[in-house]
C-alpha positions as CSV (number, residue, x, y, z in Angstrom):
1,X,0.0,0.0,0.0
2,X,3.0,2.5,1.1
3,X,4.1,2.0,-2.9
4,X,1.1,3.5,-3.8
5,X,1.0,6.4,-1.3
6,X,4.4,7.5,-2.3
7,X,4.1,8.5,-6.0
8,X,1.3,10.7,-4.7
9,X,3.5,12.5,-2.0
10,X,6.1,12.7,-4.3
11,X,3.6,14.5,-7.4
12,X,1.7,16.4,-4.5
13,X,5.6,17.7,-3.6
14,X,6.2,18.5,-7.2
15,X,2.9,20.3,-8.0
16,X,2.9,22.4,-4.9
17,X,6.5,23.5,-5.5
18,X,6.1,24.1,-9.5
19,X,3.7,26.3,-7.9
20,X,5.9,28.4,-6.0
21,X,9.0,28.5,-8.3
22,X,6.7,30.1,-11.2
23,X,4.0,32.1,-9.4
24,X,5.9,33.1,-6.0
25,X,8.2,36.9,-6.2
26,X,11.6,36.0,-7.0
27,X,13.2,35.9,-3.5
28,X,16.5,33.7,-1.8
29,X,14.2,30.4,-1.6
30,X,14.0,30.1,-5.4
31,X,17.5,28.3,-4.9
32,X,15.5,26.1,-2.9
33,X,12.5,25.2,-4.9
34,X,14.5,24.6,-8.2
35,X,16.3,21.7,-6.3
36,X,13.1,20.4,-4.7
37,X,11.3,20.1,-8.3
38,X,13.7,18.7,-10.1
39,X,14.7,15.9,-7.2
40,X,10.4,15.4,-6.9
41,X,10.1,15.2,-10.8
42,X,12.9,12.8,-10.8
43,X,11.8,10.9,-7.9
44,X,8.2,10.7,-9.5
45,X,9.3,9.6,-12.4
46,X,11.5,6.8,-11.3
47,X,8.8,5.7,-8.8
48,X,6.2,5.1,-11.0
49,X,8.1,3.8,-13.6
50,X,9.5,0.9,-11.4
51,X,6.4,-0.2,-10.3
52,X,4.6,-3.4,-11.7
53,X,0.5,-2.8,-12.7
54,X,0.0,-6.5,-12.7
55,X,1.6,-6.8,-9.1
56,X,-0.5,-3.9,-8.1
57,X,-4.0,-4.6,-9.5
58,X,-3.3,-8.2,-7.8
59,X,-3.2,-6.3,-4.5
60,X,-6.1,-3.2,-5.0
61,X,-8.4,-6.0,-5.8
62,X,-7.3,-8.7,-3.6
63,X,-9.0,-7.6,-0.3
64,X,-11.8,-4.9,-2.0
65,X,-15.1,-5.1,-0.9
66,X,-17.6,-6.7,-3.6
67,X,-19.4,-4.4,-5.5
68,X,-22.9,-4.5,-3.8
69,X,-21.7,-3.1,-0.8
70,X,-19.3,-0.8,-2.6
71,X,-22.7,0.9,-4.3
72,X,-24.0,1.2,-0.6
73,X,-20.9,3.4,0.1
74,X,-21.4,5.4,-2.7
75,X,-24.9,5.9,-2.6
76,X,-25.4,8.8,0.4
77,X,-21.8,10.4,-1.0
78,X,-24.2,10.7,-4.5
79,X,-26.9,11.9,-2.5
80,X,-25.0,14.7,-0.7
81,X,-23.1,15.5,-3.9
82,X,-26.7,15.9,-6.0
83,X,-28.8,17.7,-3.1
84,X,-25.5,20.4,-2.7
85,X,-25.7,20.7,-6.7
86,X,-29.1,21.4,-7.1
């Protein structure tokens, strides 16, 4: 599961701090941000490259609930999401 998490730090890291290095006032922590992208790019990259999808949809699927009582979850998030739209 921790293989999965960490792509997702790793991209939240690298969005977050794109962020600041293009849209942030020049000032003495743009020497820290450039290092921070590049090592998160490269970090993502490399992450998600290694990883096997047949080794991982083994293990998401291996211990999911079926889908009847997946549609049970999902039904009052549907509900709350359609009665805030309208």
């Amino acid at each position: 599961m921790g293989l999965l998490l960490w792509p997702g730090v790793l991209f939240y890291t690298l969005y977050w701090y794109v962020l600041y290095l293009v849209g942030a006032p020049f000032s003495a922590l743009f020497l820290l941000y450039v290092p921070l992208v590049t090592l998160s790019a490269y970090a993502t990259i490399a992450v998600v490259s290694s990883m096997d999808g047949e080794v991982v949809r083994r293990r998401a699927t291996s211990g999911s609930p079926t889908s009847r009582s997946r549609s049970r979850q999902c039904s009052p998030a549907a509900f709350c999401c359609g009665v805030v739209i309208r």
